[in-house]
C-alpha positions in Angstrom: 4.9 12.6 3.0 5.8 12.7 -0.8 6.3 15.9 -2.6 7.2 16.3 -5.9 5.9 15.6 -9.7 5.6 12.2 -9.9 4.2 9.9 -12.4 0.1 8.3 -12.2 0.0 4.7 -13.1 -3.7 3.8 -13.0 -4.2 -0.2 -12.6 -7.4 -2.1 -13.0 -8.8 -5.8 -13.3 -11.5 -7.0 -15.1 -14.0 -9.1 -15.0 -16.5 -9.4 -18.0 -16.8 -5.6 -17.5 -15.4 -4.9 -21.4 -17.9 -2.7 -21.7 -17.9 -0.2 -18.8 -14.0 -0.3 -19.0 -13.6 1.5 -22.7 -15.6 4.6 -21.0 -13.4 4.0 -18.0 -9.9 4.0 -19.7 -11.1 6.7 -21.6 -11.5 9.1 -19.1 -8.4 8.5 -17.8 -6.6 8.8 -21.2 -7.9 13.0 -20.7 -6.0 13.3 -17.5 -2.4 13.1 -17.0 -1.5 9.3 -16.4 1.4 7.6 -17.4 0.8 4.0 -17.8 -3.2 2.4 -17.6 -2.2 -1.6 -16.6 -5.4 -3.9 -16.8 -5.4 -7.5 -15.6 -8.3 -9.2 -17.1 -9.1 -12.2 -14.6 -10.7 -15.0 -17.4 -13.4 -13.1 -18.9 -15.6 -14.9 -21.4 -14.6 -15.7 -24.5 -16.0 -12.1 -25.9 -14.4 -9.8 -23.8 -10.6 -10.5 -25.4 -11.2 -8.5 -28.7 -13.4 -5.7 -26.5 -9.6 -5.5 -24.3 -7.8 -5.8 -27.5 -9.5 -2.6 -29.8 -8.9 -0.8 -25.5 -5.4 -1.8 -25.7 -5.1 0.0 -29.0 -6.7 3.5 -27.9 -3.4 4.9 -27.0 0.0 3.9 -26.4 0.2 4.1 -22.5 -2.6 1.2 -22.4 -1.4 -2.6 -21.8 -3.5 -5.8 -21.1 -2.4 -8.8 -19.4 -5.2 -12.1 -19.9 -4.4 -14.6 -17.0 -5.6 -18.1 -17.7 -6.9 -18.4 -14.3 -9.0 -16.1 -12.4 -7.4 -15.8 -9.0 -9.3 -13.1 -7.3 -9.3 -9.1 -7.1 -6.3 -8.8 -4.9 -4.1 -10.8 -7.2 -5.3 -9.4 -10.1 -4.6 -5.7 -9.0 -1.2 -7.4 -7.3 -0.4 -8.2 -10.6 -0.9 -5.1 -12.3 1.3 -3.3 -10.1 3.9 -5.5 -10.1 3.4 -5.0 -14.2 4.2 -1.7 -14.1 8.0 -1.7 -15.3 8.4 1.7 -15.9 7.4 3.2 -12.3 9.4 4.7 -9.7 9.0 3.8 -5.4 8.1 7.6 -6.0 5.4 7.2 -8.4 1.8 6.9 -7.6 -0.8 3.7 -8.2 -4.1 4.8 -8.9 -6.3 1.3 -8.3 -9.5 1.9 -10.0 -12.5 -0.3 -10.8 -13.2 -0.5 -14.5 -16.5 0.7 -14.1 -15.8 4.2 -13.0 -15.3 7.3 -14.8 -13.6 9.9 -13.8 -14.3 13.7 -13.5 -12.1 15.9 -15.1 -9.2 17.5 -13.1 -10.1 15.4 -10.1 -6.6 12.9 -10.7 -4.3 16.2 -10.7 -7.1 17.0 -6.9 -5.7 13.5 -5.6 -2.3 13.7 -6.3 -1.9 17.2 -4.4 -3.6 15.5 -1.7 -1.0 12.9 -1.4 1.5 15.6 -0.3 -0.4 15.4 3.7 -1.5 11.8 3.2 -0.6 8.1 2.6 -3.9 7.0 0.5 -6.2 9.0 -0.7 -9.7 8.5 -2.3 -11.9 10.6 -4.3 -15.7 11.3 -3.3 -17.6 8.0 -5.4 -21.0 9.5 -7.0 -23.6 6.7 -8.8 -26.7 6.6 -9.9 -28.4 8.2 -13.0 -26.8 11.5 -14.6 -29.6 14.1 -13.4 -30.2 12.4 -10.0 -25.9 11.3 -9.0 -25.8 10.6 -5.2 -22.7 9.6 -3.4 -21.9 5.6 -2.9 -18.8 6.8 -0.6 -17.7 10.1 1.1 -15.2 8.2 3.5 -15.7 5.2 5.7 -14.9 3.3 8.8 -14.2 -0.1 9.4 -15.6 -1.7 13.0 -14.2 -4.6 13.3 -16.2 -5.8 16.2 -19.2 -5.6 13.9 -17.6 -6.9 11.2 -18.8 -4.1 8.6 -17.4 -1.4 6.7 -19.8 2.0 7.1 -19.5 4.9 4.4 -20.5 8.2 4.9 -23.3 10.4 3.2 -22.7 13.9 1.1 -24.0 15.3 4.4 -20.9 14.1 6.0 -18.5 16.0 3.7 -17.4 19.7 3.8 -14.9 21.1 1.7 -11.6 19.7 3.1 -9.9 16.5 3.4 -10.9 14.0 5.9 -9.1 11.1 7.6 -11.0 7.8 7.5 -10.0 4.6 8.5 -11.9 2.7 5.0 -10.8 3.7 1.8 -13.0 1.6 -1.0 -10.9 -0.4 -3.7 -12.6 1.3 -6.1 -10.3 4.4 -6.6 -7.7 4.7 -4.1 -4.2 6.3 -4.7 -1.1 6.0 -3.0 2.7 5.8 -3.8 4.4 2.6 -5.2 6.6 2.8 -1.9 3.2 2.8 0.0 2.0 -0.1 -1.6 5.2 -1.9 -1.1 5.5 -0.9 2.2 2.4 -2.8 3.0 2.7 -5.8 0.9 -0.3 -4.8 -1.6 -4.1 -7.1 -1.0 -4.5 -9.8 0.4 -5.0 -12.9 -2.0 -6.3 -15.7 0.0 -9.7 -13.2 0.4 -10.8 -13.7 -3.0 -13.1 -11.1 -3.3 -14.7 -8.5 -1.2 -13.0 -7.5 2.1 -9.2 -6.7 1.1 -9.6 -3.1 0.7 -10.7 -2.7 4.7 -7.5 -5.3 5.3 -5.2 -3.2 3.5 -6.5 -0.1 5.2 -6.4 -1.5 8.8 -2.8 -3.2 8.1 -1.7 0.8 6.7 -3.2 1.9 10.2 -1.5 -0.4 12.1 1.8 1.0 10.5 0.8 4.7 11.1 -0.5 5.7 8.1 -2.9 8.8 7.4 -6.0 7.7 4.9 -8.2 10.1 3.5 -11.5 11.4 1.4 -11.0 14.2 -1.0 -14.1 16.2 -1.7 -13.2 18.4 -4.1 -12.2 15.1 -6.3 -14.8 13.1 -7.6 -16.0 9.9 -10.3 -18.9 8.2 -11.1 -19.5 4.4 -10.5 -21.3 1.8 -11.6 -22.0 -0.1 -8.7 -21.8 -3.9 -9.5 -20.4 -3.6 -12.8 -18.3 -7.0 -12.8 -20.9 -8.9 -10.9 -25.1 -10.2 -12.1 -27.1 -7.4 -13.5 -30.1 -8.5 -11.5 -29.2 -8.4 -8.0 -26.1 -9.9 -6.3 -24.4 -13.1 -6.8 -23.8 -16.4 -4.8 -20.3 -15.8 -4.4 -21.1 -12.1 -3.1 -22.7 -13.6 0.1 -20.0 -16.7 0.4 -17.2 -14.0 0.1 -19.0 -11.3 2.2 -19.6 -13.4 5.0 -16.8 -15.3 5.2 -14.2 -12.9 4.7 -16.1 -10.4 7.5 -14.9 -13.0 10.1 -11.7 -13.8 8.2 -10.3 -9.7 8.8 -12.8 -8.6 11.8 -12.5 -11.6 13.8 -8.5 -11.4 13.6 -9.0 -8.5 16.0 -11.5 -9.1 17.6 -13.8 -12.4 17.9 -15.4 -14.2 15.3 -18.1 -15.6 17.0 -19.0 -11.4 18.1 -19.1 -10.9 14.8 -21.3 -14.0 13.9 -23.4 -13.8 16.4 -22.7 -11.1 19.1 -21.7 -7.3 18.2 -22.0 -8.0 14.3 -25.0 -10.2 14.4 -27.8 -7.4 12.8 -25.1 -7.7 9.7 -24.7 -11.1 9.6 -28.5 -10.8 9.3 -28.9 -9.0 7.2 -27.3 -10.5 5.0 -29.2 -13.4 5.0 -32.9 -11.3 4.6 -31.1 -9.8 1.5 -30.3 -13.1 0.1 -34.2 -13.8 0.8 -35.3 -11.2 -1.1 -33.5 -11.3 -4.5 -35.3 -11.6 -7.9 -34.1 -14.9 -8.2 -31.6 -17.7 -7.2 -32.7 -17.2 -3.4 -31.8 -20.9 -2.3 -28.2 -20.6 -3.9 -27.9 -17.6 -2.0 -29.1 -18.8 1.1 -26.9 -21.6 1.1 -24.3 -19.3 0.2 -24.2 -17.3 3.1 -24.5 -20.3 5.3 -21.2 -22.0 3.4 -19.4 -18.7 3.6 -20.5 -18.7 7.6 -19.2 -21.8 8.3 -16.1 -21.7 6.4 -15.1 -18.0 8.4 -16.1 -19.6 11.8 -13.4 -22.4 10.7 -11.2 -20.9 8.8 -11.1 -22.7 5.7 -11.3 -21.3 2.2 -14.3 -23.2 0.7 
């Protein structure tokens, strides 16, 4: 396990978040990081002087535009490999540009990483006065194909192994990250932080929660205001039977073990404010293409 003082490189990838990532980046700026690496993935037109006056709070900030939007996992892929400055020693700090992070909890994570491979802090969101936590550690089943996260009234005071870590603020060393080949590309979006985890499994490694580290999310921040999107249910679906049925069957996770999921799903595209059809036809599309493997 690494020991040591090593350097914090936090990377992130944007999407049209601009403005949840100036309050992100700026928490970080208070805590001891080295290097803050965003990836913005084609943003509109607007977000490129928002990342611009962000690139200019502080020295250790740098921005990459790619031309292209290619996904989460090779935007945070990117990032990494971006990083010239860091050390197999070093630590990667993946974090979701709208989160915000409590003070002292970075120096909290990186004593953790002494006993573990990847760690996570406790995710709170929701309004100031009434916070409630979005994820307290998690397990993947792939049977089912879903990811579960656990409650406040699941956490004591301690670390806990999990076997899901969320993408939206885990920590590990660059030699970690190598080891394992960083996300998974071909997913697109949604999914590749339960791949990663289950690949870092397969090799032996420890992941864990740690309580006494904590930030605030936005949940949704890059994706529609008002409910979620089409490509939410095309990627969710199809890329629940890309990972889960790997190890286990895909039509169990259609339609056997994981079938409550798979519906619902499809009742949640129902019930959205708007664009239900779209949505709908979204799930179906990302059903058929995980059933056959294909990518559209």
């Amino acid at each position: 396990m690494p020991t040591g003082r090593r350097a914090v490189h936090a990377v992130i990838v944007n999407y049209n978040s601009a403005d949840d990532l100036k309050s992100c980046v700026r928490s970080l700026l208070l805590e001891e990081i080295a290097t803050v690496t965003i990836v913005d993935n084609d943003s509109a037109a607007g977000e490129r002087d928002m990342l611009e006056s962000i690139r200019q709070m502080d020295e250790r900030v740098a921005v990459h535009f790619e031309a292209v939007n290619r996904g989460f996992g090779h935007g945070v892929n990117t990032c990494v490999r971006l990083i010239s400055a860091a050390a197999d020693e070093d630590l990667v700090w993946i974090v979701n540009p709208d989160i915000v992070v409590h003070p002292g909890s970075l120096s909290v994570l990186v004593s953790a990483l002494d006993h573990f491979d990847v760690v996570s802090p406790v995710i709170l969101t929701g309004n100031p006065a009434d916070e409630w936590v979005w994820y307290g550690g998690g397990e993947t089943d792939v049977e089912r194909g879903v990811t579960t996260t656990w409650s406040a009234a699941d956490l004591g005071d301690d670390p806990v192994a999990v076997s899901f870590v969320t993408g939206a603020a885990p920590m590990m060393e660059l030699a970690t990250w190598k080891n394992v080949g960083g996300f998974r590309e071909d997913l697109f979006l949604y999914w590749e932080d339960a791949e990663l985890g289950l690949r870092m499994l397969d090799r032996g490694m420890v992941l864990a929660v740690v309580p006494s580290a904590t930030v605030w999310h936005r949940v949704g921040g890059s994706g529609e205001r008002s409910g979620k999107s089409p490509a939410y249910y095309f990627y969710m679906q199809r890329n629940r039977l890309f990972v889960c049925g790997a190890r286990s069957s895909r039509l169990g996770v259609l339609v056997g073990r994981g079938a409550r999921y798979t519906g619902r799903l499809l009742v949640a595209a129902l019930r959205e404010p708007n664009g239900r059809a779209k949505k709908v036809w979204a799930n179906v599309r990302g059903m058929a293409a995980g059933m056959l493997g294909s990518y559209t």
